[in-house]
C-alpha positions in Angstrom: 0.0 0.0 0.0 1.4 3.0 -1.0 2.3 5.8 2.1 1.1 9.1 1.6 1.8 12.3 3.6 -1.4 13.5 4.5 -0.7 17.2 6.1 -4.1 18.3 5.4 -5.6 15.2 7.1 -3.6 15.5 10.2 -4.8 19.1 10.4 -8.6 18.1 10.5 -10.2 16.4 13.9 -13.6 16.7 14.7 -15.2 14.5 18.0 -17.0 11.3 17.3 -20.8 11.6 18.4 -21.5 8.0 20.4 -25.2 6.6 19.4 -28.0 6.9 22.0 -29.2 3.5 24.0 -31.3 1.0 23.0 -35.1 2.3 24.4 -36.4 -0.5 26.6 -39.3 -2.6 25.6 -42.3 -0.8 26.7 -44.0 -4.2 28.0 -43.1 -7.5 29.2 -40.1 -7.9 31.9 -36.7 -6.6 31.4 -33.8 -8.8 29.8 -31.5 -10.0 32.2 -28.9 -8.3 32.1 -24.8 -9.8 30.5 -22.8 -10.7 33.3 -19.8 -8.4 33.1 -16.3 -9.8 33.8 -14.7 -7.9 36.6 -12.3 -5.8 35.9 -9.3 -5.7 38.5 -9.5 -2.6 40.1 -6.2 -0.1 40.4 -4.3 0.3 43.6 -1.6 3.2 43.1 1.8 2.6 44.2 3.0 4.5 47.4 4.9 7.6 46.9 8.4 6.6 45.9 7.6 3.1 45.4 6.5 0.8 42.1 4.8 -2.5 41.3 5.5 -4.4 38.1 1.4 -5.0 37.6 1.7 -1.0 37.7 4.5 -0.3 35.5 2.7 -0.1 32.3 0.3 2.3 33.1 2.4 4.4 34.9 4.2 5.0 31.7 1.4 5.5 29.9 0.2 8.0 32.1 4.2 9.6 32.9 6.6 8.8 30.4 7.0 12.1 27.8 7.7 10.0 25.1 5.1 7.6 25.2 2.3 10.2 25.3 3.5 12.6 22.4 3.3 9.3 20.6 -0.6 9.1 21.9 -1.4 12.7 20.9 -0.6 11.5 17.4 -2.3 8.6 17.4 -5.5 10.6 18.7 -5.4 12.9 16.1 -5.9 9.8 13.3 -8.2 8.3 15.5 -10.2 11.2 15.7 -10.6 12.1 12.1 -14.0 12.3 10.7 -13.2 11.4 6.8 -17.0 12.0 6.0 -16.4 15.6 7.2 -13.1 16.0 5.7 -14.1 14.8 2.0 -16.7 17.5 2.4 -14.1 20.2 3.1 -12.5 18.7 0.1 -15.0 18.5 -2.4 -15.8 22.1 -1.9 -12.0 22.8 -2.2 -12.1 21.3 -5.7 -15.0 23.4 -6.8 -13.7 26.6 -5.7 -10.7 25.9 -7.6 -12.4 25.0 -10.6 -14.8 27.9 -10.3 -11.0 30.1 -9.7 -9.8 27.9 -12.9 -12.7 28.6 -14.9 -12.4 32.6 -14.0 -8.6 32.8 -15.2 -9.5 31.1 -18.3 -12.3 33.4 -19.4 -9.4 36.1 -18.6 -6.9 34.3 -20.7 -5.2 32.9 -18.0 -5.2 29.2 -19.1 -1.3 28.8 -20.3 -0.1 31.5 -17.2 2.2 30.1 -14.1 -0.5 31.5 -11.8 -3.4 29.1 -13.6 -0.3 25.9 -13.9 -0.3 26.3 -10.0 -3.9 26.4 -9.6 -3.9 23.1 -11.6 -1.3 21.4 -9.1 -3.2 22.6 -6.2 -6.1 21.2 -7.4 -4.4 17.7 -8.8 -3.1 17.3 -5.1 -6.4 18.5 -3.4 -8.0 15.6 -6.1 -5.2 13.3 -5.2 -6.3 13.3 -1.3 -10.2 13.9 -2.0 -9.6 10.2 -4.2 -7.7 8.6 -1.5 -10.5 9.3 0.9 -13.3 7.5 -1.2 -11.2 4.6 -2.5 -10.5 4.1 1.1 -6.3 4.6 1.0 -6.0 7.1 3.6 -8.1 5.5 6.4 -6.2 2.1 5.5 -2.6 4.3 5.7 -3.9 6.0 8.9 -4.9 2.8 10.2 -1.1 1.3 9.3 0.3 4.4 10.8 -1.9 4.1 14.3 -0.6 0.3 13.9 3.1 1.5 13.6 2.9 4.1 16.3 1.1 1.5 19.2 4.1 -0.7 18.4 6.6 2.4 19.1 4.8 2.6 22.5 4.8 -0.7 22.9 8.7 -1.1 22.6 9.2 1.6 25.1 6.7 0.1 27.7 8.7 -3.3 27.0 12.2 -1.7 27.6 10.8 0.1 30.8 9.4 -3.6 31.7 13.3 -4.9 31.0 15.0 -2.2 32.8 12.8 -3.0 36.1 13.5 -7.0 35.8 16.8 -5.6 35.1 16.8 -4.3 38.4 15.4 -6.4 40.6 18.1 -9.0 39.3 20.7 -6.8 40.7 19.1 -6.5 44.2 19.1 -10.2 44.5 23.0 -9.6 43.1 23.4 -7.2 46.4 21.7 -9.0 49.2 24.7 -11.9 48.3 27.6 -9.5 48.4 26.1 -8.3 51.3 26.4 -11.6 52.8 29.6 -12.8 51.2 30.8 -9.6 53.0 29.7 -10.4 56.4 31.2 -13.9 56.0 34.4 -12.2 55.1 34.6 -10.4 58.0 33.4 -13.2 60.1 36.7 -15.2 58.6 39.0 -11.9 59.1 37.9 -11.6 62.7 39.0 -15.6 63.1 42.3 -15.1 61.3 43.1 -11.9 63.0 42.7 -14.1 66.8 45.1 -16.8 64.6 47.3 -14.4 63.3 48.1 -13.0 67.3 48.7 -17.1 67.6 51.1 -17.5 65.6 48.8 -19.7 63.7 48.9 -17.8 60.1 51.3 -15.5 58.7 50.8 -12.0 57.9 50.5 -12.6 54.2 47.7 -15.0 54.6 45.7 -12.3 56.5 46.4 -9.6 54.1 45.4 -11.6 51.2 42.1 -11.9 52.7 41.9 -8.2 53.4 42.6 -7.8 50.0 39.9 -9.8 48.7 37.4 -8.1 51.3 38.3 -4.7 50.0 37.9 -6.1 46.4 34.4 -7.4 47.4 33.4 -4.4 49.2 34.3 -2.5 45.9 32.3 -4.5 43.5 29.4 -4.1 45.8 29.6 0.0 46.0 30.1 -0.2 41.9 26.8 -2.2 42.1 25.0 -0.1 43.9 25.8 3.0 41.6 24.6 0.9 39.1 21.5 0.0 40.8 21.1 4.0 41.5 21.6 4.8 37.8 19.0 2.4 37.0 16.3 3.2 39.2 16.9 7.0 38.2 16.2 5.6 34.5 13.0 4.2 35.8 12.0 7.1 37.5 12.5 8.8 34.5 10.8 6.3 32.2 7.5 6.5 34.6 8.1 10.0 34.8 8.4 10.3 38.5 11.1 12.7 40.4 14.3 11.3 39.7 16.2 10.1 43.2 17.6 6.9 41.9 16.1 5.3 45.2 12.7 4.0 44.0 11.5 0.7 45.7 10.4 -1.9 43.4 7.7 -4.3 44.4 8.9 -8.3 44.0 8.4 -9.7 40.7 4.9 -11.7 39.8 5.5 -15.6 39.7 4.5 -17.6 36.4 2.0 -20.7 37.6 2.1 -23.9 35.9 -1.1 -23.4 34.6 0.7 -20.5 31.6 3.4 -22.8 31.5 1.3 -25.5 30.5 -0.9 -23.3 27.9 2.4 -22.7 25.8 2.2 -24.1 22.6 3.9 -23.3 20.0 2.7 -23.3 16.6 -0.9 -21.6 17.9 1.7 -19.2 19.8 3.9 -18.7 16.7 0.1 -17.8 14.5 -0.7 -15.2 16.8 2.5 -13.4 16.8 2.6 -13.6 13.0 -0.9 -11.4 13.2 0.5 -9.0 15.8 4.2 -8.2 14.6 4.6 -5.0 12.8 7.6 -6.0 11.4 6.1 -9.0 9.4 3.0 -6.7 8.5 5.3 -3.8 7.0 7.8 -6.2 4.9 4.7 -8.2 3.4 3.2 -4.9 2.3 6.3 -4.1 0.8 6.4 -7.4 -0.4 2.6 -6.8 -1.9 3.9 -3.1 -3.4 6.6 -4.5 -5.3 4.7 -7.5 -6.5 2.4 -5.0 -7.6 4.7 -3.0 -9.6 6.2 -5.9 -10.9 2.9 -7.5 -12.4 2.0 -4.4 -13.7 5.3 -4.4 -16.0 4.7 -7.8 -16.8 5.7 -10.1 -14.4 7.1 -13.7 -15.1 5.8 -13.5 -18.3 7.8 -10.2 -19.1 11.2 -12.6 -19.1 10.2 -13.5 -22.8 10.1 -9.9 -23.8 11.3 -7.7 -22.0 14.4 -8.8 -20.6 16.2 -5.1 -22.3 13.9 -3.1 -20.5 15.2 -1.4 -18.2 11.9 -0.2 -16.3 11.1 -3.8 -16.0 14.6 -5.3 -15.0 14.5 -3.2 -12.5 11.0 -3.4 -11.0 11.9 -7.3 -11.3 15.0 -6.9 -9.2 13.4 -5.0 -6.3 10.1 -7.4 -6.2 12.8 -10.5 -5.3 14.9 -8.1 -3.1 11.7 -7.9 -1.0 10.8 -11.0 -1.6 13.9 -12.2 0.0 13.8 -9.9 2.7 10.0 -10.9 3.4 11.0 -14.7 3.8 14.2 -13.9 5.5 12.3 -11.6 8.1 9.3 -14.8 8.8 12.5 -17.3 9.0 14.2 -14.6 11.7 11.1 -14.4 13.4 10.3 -17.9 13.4 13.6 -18.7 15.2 13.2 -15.7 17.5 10.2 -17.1 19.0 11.4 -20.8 19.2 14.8 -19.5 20.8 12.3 -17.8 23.0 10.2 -21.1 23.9 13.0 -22.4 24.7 14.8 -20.5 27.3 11.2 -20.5 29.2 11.7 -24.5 29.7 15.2 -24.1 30.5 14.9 -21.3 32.9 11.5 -24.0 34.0 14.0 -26.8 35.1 16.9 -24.7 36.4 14.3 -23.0 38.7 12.8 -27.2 39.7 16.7 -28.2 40.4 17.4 -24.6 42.5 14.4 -25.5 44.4 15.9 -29.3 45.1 19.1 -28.0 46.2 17.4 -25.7 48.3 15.2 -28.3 50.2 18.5 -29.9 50.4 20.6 -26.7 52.5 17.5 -26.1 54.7 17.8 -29.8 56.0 21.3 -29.5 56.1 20.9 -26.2 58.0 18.2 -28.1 60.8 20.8 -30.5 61.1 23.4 -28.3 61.9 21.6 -26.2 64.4 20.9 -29.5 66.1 24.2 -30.3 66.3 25.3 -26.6 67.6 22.6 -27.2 70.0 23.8 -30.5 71.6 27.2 -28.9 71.4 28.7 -30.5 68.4 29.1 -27.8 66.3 30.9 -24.5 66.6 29.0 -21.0 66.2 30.7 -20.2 63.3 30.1 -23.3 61.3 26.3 -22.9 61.9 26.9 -19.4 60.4 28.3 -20.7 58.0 25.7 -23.7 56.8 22.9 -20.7 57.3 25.1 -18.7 54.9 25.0 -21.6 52.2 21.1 -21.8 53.0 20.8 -18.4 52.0 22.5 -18.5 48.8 20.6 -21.7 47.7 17.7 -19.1 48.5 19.1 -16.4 46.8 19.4 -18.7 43.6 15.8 -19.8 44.1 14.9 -16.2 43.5 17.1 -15.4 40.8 15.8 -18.5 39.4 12.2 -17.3 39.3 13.2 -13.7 38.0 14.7 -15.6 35.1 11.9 -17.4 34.4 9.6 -14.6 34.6 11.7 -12.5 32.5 12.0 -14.9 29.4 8.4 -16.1 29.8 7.4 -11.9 29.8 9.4 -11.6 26.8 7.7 -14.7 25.5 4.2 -12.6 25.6 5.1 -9.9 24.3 6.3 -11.5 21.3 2.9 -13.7 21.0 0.8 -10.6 22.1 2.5 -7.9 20.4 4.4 -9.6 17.8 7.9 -8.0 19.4 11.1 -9.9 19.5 13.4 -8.5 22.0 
């Protein structure tokens, strides 16, 4: 479908008019009424806080570029084409009436009246794309093109906070590989004064705690450069200290419903990408069969108009398959990583069942005496990581299942 720059179009909105009610019957009982499904109501985040469930229309309702991209999209939305072939159609005979006027002057072979006859060939050009129905179906690809804009943005907002809670998880553990370090520091300082260690041994692990306690300040201006791009993104005051709300869990019940070829179908339908190379596809096909086609090869193989509409209906032929076979893999690849990040979550959750007995058994044993203070510390330190893993584990899962659905729902492959 060929694109056209509609100025005049854009210009003109005018408010739809929404039809009256049904009148009810005047006798006999009411119909029952259709159940409604309930729709989940909206609790606002607290001040300086967000919830993933939230995100979305927090930037919908904060984020700059996201609604420029709306007012746009209102003002094709809004457009009464009945209204504006009107205004049109009166432009045409005004011009025609000017046309007439300059040619009863002798006017007809003047700049001034070759002007007129442009302005009126491009007022005809949009008064025709109107009633053959172009325009609304180019408006309607643009509305297309500019939900998928938003969409992209609201996805890489979605990334950024998974993005982030994947580096708290990444704090809490250097937090506690920290205080084990200085647990073991405090015991080889006592051995050191004993004679035990030497010096070297002890500054090596001083060494590696200042390392540690390094990494974990460089994380944590990266977790406040992050958050201040979140803030931004929902348009909130930027501090760089927002709390984010835990991630949601994925049941079994949508793991179970993935399938898929149905999965692939529906993101075939909802991917921009694929919709905009098949019309280019269509365009050049187009142009091609209208200089001949196949059957041109026989006759026309000199012609240079031909050869060359022939050339670029393969090149998007090409680029057509090549962008289905891309996309194809993109969402298998994307299947994919949800069952893996399924199974290592299932084996993080074994090997945590495993450290919590562990961790009972050792308290036991620090309880009947057996088992020094430190060493319990130590098995709760291991219980935590196997925790920590559990929850990274899940955040994995969620993330490549959430990138899953948006590539089924909205036909986006990140």
């Amino acid at each position: 479908m060929k694109r056209q720059t509609l100025s005049l179009a854009l210009a003109a909105a005018l408010a739809l008019s929404l039809l009256g009610s049904a009148a009810l019957a005047a006798e006999g009982p009411a119909e029952p009424e259709e159940p409604q499904t309930p729709v989940e109501e909206y609790i606002p985040d607290p001040v300086g806080s967000i919830t993933f469930g939230n995100l979305s229309r927090r930037m919908h309702e904060g984020n700059l570029q996201v609604r420029s991209i709306q007012e746009n999209i209102d003002i094709l939305e809004e457009l009464d084409y009945d209204d504006l072939k009107e205004d049109l159609r009166l432009q045409l005979n005004q011009m025609a009436q000017a046309q007439w006027m300059m040619v009863q002057f002798g006017q007809s072979g003047t700049l001034a009246y070759e002007r007129m006859d442009q302005a009126y060939d491009a007022v005809r050009e949009q008064f025709d794309a109107i009633k053959d129905g172009d325009m609304q179906a180019d408006n309607a690809d643009t509305i297309r093109q500019l939900k998928n804009l938003q969409n992209q943005i609201v996805m890489a907002g979605e990334a950024t906070y998974i993005a982030l809670a994947a580096m708290e998880i990444q704090q809490d553990g250097l937090e506690r590989q920290l205080t084990a370090l200085d647990r073991q520091i405090t015991e080889l300082d006592l051995r050191y004064e004993l004679g035990h260690i030497s010096s070297l041994t002890l500054k090596q692990a001083r060494s590696g705690r200042a390392a540690l306690s390094s990494g974990l300040a460089t994380l944590g201006m990266n977790l406040d450069t992050y958050k201040g791009q979140l803030e931004l993104l929902i348009g909130a005051d930027i501090t760089g200290n927002i709390a984010l709300g835990a991630l949601p869990s994925v049941s079994q019940e949508e793991l179970n419903a993935m399938d898929l070829e149905k999965d692939l179908a529906a993101a075939k339908a909802n991917s921009w990408a694929l919709y905009e190379a098949s019309e280019t596809h269509k365009d050049a096909l187009k142009d091609y069969n209208d200089k001949g086609g196949d059957y041109g090869q026989t006759y026309k193989a000199n012609d240079r108009d031909y050869t060359q509409a022939r050339h670029t209906y393969y090149s998007a032929k090409y680029t057509y398959d090549n962008t289905v076979q891309n996309f194809e893999l993109g969402l298998r690849n994307l299947y994919l990583k949800v069952k893996d990040c399924q199974q290592i979550l299932s084996a993080a959750r074994t090997a945590l069942a495993v450290e919590r007995d562990n961790y009972a058994v050792a308290q036991l044993k620090q309880s009947q005496g057996n088992l020094s203070q430190n060493a319990l510390l130590e098995a709760g330190d291991k219980l935590k990581e196997a925790q920590e893993k559990v929850a990274g584990a899940e955040n994995d899962l969620f993330s490549a299942y959430n990138t899953y659905r948006w590539a089924v729902d909205y036909g986006i492959l990140n």
